[in-house]
C-alpha positions as CSV (number, residue, x, y, z in Angstrom):
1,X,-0.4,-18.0,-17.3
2,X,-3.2,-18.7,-14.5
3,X,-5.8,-16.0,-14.0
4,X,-7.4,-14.5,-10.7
5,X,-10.2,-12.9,-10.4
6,X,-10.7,-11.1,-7.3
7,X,-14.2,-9.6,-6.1
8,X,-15.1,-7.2,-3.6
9,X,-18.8,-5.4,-3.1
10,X,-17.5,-1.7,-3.8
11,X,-14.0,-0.4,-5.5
12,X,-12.7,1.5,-2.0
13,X,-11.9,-2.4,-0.5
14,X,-9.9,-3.7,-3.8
15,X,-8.3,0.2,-3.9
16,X,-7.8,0.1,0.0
17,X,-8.2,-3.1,1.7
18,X,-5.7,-5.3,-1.4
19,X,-3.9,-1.7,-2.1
20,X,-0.2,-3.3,-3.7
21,X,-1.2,-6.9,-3.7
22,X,-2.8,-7.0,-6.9
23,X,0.1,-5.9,-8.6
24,X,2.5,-8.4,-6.8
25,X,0.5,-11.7,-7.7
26,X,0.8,-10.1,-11.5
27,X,4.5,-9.6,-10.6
28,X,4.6,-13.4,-10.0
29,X,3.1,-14.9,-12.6
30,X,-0.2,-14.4,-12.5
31,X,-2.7,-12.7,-14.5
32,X,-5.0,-10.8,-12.0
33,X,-8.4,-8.9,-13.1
34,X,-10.9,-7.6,-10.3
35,X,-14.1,-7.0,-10.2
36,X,-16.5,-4.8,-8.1
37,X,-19.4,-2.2,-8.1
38,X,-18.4,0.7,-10.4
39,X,-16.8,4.0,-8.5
40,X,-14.5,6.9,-9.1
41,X,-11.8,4.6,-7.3
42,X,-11.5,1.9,-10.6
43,X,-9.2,4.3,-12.6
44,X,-6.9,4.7,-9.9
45,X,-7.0,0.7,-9.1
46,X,-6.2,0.0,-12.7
47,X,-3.3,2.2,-13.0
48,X,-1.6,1.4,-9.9
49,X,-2.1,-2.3,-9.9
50,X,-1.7,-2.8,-13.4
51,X,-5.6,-5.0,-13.5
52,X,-8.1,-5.2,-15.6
53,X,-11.4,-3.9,-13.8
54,X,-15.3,-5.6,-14.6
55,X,-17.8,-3.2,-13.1
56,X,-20.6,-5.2,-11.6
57,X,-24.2,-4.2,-10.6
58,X,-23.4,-4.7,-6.5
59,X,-25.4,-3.3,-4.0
60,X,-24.6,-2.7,-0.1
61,X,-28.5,-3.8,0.9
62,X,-30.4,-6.8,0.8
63,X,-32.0,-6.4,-3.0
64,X,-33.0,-9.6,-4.1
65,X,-33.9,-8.6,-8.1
66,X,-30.8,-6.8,-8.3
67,X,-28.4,-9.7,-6.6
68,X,-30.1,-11.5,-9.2
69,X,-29.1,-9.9,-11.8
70,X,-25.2,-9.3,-9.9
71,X,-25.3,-13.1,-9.9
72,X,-25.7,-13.6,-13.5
73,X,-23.4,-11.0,-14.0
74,X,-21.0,-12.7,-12.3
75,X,-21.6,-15.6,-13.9
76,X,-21.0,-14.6,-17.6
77,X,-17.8,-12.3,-17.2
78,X,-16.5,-16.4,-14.9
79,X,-17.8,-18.4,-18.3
80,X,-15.7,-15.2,-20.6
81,X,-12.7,-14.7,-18.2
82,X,-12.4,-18.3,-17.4
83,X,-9.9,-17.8,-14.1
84,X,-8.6,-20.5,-12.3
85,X,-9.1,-19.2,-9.1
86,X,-12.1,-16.6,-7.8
87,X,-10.9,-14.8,-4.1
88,X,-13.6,-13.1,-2.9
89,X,-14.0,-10.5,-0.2
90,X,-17.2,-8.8,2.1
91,X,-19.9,-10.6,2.4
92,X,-22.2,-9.4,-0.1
93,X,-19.4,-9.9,-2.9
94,X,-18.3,-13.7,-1.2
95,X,-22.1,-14.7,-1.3
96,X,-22.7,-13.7,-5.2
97,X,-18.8,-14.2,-6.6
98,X,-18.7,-18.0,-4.4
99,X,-22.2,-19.4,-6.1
100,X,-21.2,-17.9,-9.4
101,X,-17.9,-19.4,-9.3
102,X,-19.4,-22.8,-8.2
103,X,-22.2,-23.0,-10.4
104,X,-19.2,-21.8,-13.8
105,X,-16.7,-24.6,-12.1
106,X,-14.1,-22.4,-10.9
107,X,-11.2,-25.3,-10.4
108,X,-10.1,-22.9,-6.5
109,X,-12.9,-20.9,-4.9
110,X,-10.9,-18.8,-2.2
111,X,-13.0,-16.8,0.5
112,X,-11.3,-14.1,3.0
113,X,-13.8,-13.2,6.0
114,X,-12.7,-10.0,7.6
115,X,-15.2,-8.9,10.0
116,X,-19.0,-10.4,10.3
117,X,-21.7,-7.8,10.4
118,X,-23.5,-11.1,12.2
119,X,-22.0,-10.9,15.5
120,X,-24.0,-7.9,16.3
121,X,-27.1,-8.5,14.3
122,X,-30.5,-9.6,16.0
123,X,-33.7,-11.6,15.1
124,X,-34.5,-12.3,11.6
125,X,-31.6,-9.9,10.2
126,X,-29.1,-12.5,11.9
127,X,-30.7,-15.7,10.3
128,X,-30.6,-13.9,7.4
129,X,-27.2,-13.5,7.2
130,X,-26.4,-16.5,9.2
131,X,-27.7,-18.3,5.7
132,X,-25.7,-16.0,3.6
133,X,-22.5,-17.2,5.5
134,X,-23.4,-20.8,5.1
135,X,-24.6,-20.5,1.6
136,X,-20.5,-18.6,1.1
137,X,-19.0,-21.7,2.7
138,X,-20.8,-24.0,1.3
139,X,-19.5,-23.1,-2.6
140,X,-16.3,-22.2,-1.3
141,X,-12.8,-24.6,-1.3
142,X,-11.2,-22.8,1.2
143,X,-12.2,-20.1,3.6
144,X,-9.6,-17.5,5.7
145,X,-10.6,-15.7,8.8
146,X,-8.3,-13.4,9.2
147,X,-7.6,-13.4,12.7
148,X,-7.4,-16.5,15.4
149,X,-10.5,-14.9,17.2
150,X,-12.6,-14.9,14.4
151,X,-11.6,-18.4,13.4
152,X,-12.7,-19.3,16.7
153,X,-16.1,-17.8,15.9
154,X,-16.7,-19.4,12.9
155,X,-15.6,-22.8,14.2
156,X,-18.2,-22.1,16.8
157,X,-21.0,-20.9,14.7
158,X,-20.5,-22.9,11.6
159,X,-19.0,-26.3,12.9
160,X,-20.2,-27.8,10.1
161,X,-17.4,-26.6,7.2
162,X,-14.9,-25.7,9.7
163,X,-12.2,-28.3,7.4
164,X,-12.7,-25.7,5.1
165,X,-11.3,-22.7,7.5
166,X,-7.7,-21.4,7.9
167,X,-5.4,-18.5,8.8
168,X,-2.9,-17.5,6.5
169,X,0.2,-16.3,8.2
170,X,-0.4,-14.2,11.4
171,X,-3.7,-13.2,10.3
172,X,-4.7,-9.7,8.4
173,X,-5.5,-9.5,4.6
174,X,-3.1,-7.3,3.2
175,X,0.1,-6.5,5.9
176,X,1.0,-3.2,5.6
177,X,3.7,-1.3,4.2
178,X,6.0,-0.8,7.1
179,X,7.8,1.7,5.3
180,X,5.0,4.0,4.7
181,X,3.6,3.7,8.2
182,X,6.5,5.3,9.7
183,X,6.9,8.4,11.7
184,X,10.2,8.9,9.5
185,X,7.9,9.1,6.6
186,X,6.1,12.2,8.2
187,X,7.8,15.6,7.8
188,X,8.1,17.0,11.6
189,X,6.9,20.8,9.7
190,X,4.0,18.7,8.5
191,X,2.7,17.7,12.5
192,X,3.7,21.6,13.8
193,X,1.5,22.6,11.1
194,X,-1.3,20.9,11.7
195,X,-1.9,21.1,15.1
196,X,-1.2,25.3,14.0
197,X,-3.8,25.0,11.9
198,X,-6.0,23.6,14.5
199,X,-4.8,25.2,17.8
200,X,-3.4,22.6,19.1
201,X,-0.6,23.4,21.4
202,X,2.7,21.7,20.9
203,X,2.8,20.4,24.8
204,X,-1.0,19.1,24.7
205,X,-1.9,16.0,24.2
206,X,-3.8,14.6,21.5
207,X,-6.1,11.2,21.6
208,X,-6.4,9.9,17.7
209,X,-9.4,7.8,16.5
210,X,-10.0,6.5,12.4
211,X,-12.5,5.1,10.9
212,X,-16.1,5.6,10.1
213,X,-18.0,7.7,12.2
214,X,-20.8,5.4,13.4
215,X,-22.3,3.4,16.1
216,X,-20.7,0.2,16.1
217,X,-17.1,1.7,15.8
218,X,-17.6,2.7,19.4
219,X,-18.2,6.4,18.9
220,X,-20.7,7.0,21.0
221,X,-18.2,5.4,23.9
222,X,-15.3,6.9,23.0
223,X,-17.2,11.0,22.6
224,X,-18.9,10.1,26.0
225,X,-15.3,8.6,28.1
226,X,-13.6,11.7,26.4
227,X,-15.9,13.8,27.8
228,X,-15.3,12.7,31.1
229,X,-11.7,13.2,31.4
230,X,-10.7,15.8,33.9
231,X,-7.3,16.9,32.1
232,X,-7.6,18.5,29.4
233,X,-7.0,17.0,26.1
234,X,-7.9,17.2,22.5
235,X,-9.8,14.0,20.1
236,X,-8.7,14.2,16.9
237,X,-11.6,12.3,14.8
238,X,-10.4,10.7,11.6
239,X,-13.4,9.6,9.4
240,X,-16.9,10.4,7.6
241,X,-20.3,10.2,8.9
242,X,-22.3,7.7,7.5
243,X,-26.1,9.2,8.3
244,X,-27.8,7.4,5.5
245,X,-26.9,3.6,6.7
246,X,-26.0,3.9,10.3
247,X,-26.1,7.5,12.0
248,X,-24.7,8.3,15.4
249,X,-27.0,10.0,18.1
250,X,-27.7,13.5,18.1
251,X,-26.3,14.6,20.7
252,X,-22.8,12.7,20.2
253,X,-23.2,14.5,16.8
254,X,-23.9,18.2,18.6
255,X,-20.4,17.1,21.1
256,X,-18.5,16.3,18.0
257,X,-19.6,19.8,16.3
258,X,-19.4,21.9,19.1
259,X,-16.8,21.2,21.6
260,X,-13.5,23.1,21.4
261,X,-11.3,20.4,21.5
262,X,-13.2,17.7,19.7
263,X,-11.3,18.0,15.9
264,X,-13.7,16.0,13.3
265,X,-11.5,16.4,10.1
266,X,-13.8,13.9,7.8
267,X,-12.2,11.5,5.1
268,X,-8.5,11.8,4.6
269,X,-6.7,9.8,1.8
270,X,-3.8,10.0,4.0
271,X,-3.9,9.3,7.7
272,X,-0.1,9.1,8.2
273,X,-0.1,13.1,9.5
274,X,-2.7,13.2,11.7
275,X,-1.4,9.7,13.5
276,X,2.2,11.6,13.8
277,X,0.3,14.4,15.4
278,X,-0.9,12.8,18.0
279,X,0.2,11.1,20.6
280,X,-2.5,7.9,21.7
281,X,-4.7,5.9,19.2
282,X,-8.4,5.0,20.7
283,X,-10.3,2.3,18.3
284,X,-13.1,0.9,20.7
285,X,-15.0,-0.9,18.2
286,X,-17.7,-3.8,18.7
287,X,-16.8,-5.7,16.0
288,X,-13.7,-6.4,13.5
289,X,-12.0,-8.8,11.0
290,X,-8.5,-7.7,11.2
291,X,-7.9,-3.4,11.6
292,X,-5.8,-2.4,9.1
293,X,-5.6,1.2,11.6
294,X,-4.6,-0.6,14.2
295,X,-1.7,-2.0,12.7
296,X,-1.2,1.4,11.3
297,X,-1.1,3.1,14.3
298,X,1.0,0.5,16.2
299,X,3.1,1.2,13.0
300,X,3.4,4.7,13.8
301,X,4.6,4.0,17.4
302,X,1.3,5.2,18.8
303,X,0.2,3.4,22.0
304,X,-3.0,2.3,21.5
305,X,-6.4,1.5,23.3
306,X,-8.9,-0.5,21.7
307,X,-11.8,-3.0,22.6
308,X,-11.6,-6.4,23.5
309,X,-12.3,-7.9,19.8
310,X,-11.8,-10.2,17.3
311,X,-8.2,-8.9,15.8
312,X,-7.5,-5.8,18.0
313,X,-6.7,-8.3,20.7
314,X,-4.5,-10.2,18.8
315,X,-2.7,-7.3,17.3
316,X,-2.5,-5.2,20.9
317,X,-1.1,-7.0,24.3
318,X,-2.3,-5.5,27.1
319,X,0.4,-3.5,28.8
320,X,3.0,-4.3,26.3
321,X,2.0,-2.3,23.4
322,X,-1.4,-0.6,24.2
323,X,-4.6,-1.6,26.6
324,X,-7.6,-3.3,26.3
325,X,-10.7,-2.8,27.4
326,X,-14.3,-4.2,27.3
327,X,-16.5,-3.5,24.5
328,X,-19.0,-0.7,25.0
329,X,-17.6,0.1,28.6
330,X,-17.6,3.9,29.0
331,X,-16.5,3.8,32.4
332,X,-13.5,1.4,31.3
333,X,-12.9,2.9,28.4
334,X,-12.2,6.8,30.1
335,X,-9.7,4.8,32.6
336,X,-7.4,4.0,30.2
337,X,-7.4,7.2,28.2
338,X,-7.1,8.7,31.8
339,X,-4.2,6.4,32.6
340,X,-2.0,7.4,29.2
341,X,-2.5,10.3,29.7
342,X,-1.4,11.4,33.4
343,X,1.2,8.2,33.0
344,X,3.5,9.8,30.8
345,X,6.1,7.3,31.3
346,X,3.8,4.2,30.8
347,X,2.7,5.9,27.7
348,X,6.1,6.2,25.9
349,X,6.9,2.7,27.1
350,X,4.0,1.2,25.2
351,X,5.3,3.1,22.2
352,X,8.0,2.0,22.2
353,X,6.9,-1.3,21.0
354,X,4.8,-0.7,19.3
355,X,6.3,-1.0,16.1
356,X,8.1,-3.9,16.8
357,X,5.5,-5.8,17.3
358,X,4.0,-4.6,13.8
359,X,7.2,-5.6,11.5
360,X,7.9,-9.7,12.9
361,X,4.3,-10.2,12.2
362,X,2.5,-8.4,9.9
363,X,5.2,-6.3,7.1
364,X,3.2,-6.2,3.8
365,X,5.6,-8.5,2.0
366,X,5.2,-11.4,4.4
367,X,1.5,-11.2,3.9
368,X,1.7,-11.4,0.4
369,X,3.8,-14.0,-0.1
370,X,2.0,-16.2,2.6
371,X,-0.9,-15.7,0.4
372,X,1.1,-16.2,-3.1
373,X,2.0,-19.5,-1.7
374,X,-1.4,-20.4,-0.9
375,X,-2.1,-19.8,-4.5
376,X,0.7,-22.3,-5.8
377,X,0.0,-24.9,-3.5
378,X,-3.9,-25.1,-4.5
379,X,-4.0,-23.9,-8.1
């Protein structure tokens, strides 16, 4: 039986990000362990996906001694496991698990690029991880954007190992389960009682954002255009703050605490209630791979708004299922709220496919198997 060892920087991306896939490529015929930095999420990836899980000494900064000592790490458990393929994911983990797997021989080296913290980096921190990048290409086989945009962008900027770069299937690195992300799969008692529980009236309507709380997922933009809409409406703000590595401003912070019908309900392990709640998704991020929320959203026949980016663009047609607007355009980004929400009509027509769009593309099993056959074909 052929072994896989997949590597991510920190357990929530194997527990979130390859959530079911782990446990399909064992399902067909292959024996899959994973490794990461250690976190309270392992036990639960273990269980579900039936893995065996090597804790690894990854950090999130730039910390030369201690990628050192990940490296090596790395290195022994490839020389013990012996796996005939090594699939990385995030940078940090593509940079260490790609040189470790080249330096033990690893007969397929698999990269998947989802987002590039590079596009909106400056000065030296973009060289820096300009070189990171190259250094990940260079020990890799094969390397997958997961979206046609950000192909684009690495055929662009790294011209030089572009043979090595493809999309598998439509793009995205895990699908989603179609099935789950379903309005169906919401109980209706389950939407009436939380916007009860948070005053929300049952004709009002309700704007929906998730994801982290910070700069460069367009919060600032989106508290501000909110803000400045003249009907009345309520933000519903799925996510956690991140103060330690990139806080928002304090005063976006004090609008989010203060104003009546701004709702910041943190972390939730499942988004599925608060998306059936509400009635428009708003994602206007700076930078993406491939948004797994957006395709959840679109799932849950939400019209959506989100930024003109790599993946968001490619999932959302403009005026088919959702709008798009510039990146970090206030002004732009207010219009179209304003628009869905006096347009009632133009709103539920962009619902109305949105799902559709979601299931001929991007259903979870189609993923997987587009990426189980890029396994046969190069192991």
């Amino acid at each position: 039986m052929k072994k896989i060892l997949r590597i991510t920087t920190v357990p929530i991306s194997l527990n979130i990000l390859l959530k079911g896939q782990l446990k399909f490529m064992g399902e067909n015929g292959y024996d899959v362990i994973t490794a990461s930095a250690d976190g309270p999420e392992v036990k639960e990836i273990c269980q579900r996906e039936s893995v065996q899980h090597f804790a690894i000494d990854f950090t999130r900064t730039l910390s030369p001694f201690k990628d050192l000592r990940a490296l090596w790490q790395l290195i022994r458990l490839i020389q013990k496991e012996k796996p005939n393929i090594v699939h990385t994911h995030t940078p940090k983990a593509g940079l260490l698990g790609m040189m470790a797997a080249k330096f033990a021989g690893v007969k397929l080296r698999m990269h998947t690029v989802a987002g590039m913290p590079l596009m909106e980096a400056t000065g030296n921190t973009k060289r820096i991880l300009r070189l990171t990048e190259k250094l990940t290409y260079f020990c890799a086989h094969k390397v997958y954007p997961n979206s046609d945009r950000l192909q684009d962008y690495m055929q662009k900027e790294f011209s030089a190992f572009q043979d090595k770069f493809k999309i598998i299937g439509e793009g995205s690195s895990n699908g989603i389960d179609t099935k789950h992300f379903s309005k169906q799969s919401v109980d209706e008692s389950a939407i009436q009682n939380l916007r009860s529980e948070h005053k929300i009236s049952s004709h009002a309507a309700v704007f929906v954002f998730v994801g982290r709380i910070v700069e460069d997922k367009g919060i600032h933009e989106l508290v501000e255009a909110f803000l400045g809409l003249e009907e009345k409406a309520y933000l519903l703000l799925v996510g956690a703050f991140e103060d330690e590595r990139e806080p928002v401003k304090a005063q976006i912070k004090q609008s989010i605490a203060n104003h009546t019908r701004i709702i910041h309900v943190g972390f939730q392990k499942d988004i599925r209630p608060f998306l059936a709640a509400s009635d428009i998704f708003v994602f206007p991020s700076y930078r993406e791979g491939f948004p797994n929320v957006v395709l959840q959203a679109a799932a849950m026949e939400l019209p959506c708004i989100v930024s003109d980016i790599n993946g968001s663009n490619e999932i959302i047609t403009h005026n088919e299922n959702g709008l798009i607007v510039p990146v970090k355009n206030t002004e732009e980004l207010k219009l179209a709220m304003e628009q869905l929400l006096i347009n009632i009509e133009k709103r539920k027509n962009l619902a109305s496919n949105s799902r559709v769009s979601i299931l001929d593309k991007y259903d979870q099993h189609k993923v997987w198997r587009a990426i189980l056959e890029e396994y046969q074909k190069r192991a």
